[in-house]
C-alpha positions in Angstrom: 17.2 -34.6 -60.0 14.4 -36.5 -58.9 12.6 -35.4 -55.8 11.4 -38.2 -53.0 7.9 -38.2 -52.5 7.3 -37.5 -48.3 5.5 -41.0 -48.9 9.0 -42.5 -49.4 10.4 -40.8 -46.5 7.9 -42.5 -44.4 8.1 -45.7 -45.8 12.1 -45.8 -45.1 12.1 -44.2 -42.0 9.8 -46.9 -40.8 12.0 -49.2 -41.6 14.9 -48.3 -39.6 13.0 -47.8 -37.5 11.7 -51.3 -37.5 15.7 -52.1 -37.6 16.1 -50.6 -34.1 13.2 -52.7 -32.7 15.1 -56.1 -33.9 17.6 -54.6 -32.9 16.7 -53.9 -29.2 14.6 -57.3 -29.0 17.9 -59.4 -29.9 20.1 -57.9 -28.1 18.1 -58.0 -24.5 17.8 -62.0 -26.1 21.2 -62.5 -26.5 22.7 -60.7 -22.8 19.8 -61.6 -20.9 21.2 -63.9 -18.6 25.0 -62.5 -19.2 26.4 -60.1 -17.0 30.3 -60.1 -17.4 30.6 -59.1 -21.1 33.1 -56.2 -21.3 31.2 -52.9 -22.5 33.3 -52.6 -25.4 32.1 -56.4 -26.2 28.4 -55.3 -25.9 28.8 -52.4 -27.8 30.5 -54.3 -30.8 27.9 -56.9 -30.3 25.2 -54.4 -30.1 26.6 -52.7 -33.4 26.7 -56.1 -35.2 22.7 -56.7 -34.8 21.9 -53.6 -35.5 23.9 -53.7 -38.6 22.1 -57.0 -39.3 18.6 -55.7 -38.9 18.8 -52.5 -40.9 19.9 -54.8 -44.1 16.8 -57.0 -43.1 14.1 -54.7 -43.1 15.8 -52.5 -46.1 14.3 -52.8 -49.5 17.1 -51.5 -51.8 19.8 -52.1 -50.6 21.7 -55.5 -49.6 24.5 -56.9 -48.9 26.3 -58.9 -52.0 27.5 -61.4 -49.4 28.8 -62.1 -45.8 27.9 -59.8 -42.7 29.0 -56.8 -41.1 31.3 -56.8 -38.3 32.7 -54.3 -35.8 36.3 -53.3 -34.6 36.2 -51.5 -32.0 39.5 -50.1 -30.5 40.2 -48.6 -27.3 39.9 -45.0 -27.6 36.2 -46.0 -28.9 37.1 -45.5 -32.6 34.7 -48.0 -34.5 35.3 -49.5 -38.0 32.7 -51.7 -39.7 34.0 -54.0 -42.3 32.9 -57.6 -44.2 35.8 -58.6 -45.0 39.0 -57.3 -42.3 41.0 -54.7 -44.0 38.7 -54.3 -46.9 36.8 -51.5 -48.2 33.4 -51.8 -46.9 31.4 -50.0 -49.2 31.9 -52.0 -52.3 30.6 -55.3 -50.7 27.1 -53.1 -50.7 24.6 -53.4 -53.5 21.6 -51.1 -54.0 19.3 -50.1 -56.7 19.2 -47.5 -59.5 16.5 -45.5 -57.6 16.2 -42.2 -55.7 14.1 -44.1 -52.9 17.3 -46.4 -52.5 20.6 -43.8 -52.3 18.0 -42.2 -49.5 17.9 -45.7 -47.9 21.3 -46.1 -48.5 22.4 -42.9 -47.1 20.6 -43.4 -43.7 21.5 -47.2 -43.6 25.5 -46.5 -44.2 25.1 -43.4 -41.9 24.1 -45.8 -39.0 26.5 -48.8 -39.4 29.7 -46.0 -39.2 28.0 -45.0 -36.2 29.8 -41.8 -36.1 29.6 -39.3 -33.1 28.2 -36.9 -35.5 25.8 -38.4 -36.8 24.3 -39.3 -33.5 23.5 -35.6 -32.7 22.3 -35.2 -36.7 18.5 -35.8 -37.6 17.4 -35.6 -41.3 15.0 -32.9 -42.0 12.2 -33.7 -44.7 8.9 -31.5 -44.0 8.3 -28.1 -43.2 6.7 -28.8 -39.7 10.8 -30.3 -39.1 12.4 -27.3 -40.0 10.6 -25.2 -37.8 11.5 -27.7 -35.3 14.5 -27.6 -35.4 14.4 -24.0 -35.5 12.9 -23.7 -32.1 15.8 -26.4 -30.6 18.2 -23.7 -32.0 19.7 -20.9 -29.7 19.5 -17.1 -31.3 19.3 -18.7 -34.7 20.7 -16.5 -37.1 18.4 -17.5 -39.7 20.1 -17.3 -43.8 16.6 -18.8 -45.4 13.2 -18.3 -44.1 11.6 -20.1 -46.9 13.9 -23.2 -47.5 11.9 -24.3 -50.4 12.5 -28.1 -51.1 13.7 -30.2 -48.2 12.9 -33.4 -49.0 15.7 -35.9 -50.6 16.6 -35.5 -54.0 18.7 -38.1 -56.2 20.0 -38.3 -59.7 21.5 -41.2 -61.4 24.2 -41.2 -63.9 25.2 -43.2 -67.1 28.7 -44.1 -65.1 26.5 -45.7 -61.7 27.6 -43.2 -59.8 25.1 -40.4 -58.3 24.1 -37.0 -56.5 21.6 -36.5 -53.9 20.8 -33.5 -52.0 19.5 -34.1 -48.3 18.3 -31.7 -45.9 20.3 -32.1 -42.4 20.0 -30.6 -39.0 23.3 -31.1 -37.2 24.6 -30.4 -33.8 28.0 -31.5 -34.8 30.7 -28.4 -34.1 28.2 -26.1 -34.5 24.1 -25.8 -34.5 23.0 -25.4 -38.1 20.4 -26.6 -41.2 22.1 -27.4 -44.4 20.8 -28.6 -47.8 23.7 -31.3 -48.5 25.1 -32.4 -51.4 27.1 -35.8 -51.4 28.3 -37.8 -54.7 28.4 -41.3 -54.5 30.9 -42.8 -56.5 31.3 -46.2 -58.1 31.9 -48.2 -55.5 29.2 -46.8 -53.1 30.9 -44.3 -50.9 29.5 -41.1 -50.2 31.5 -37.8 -50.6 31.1 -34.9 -49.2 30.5 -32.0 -52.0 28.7 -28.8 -50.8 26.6 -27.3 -48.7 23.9 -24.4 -48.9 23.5 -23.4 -45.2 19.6 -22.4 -44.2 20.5 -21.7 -40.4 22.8 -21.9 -37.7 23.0 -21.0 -34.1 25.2 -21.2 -31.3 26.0 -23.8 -29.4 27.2 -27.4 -30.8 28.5 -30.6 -29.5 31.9 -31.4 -29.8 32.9 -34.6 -32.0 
């Protein structure tokens, strides 16, 4: 496995973070002087740029063609797709590096746009785990000394790969987790096991 430097951390979190700043600019641009757009038309709209920017200002991963667009149906359940009733995640393309499943992993994370991954932060240093300790309520805690936090990736011979991540997740239940996903051959991510470091009570439900 290799281990993300904290320097990479910071260099990709800065650029989605640059994403949401597009983002934001373009949309107030584009419904500045539009006041009758159906919310669920805003939201789809809004999910569309964003989608946009966070390819833009990514350096490892692209997409092999088209754009990514948004259906959203009326009990608010959102699917992203290039091409309607197609896989998405093949129509991605990303490189062989550590730096880039990270990239990836945050970038596909925030296209789904799922509700829990809007109350889920990624946890990378030290000074963010004891963070997030202090959010939690009566943490019960299972490892003071978590050890490594930061990303961790390995490439295989078949193009598919591991990475552990470090998560902090109000989703269900308040915990930290070291995370381990496979992604497969055709760039979707799969849940695969989970060493918990702390939970808590509390939660959102999702």
């Amino acid at each position: 496995m290799q281990t993300l430097s904290s320097d990479d951390v910071k260099r990709i979190r800065a650029s989605v973070a640059r994403a949401h700043a597009l983002a934001a600019g373009r949309f107030h641009e584009a419904f500045e002087q539009q006041v009758d757009i159906a919310p669920l038309d805003r939201w789809r709209v809004h999910l569309e740029i964003q989608a946009s920017a966070l390819l833009e200002t990514a350096d490892g991963v692209r997409l092999r063609d088209g754009r990514i667009r948004y259906r959203i149906a009326e009990d608010r359940t959102v699917t992203p797709y290039v091409v309607e009733g197609e896989p998405l995640f093949p129509h991605f393309a990303l490189r062989r590096t550590a730096p880039a499943v990270f990239e990836y992993f945050l970038i596909v994370s925030e296209i789904l746009a799922s509700p829990s991954w809007a109350v889920t932060k990624v946890v990378a240093v030290p000074g963010e785990y004891d963070d997030a300790l202090r959010r939690m309520r009566e943490p019960q805690l299972v490892r003071v000394h978590p050890g490594v936090l930061l990303p961790s990736v390995e490439w295989r011979d078949d193009g598919t790969a591991i990475m552990e991540v470090t998560l902090y997740t109000r989703s269900g239940e308040v915990r930290i987790e070291r995370r381990m996903l496979t992604l497969d051959a055709r760039n979707e991510f799969h849940f695969h096991s989970r060493a918990l470091l702390a939970e808590a009570r509390g939660g959102v439900a999702v």
